[in-house]
C-alpha positions, 0 to 999 in steps of 0.5 A, spaced: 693 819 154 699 816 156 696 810 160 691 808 155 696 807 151 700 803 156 695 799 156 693 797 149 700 796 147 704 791 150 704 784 152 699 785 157 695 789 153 687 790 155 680 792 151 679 800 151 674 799 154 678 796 160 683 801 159 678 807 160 676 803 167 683 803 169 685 809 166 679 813 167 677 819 173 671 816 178 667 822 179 661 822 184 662 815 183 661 816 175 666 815 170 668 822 166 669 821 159 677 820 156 680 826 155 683 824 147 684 832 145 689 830 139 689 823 140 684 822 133 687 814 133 684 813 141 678 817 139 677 812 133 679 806 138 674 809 143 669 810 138 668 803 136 669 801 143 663 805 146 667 808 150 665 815 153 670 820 151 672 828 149 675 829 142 
């Protein structure tokens, strides 16, 4: 959660969307869903983003 985070906020901010690609784990060539356990703000992000995620 921290990268996503790092990403969103700052100057060199991205989309979460973009954040789940940088921050994400590639499995079998596929990328697994965001772990945001306790996170329910990045949960609402990812939500709106269409972002594949674990609450």
């Amino acid at each position: 959660m921290d990268c996503i985070r790092q990403k969103l906020g700052g100057v060199d901010s991205v989309s979460m969307a973009v954040a789940a690609k940088i921050c994400g784990h590639v499995v079998d060539g596929r990328l697994t869903p965001l772990d945001l356990h306790g996170a329910p703000e990045l949960q609402v992000e990812a939500r709106h983003s269409g972002v594949a995620y674990t609450p």
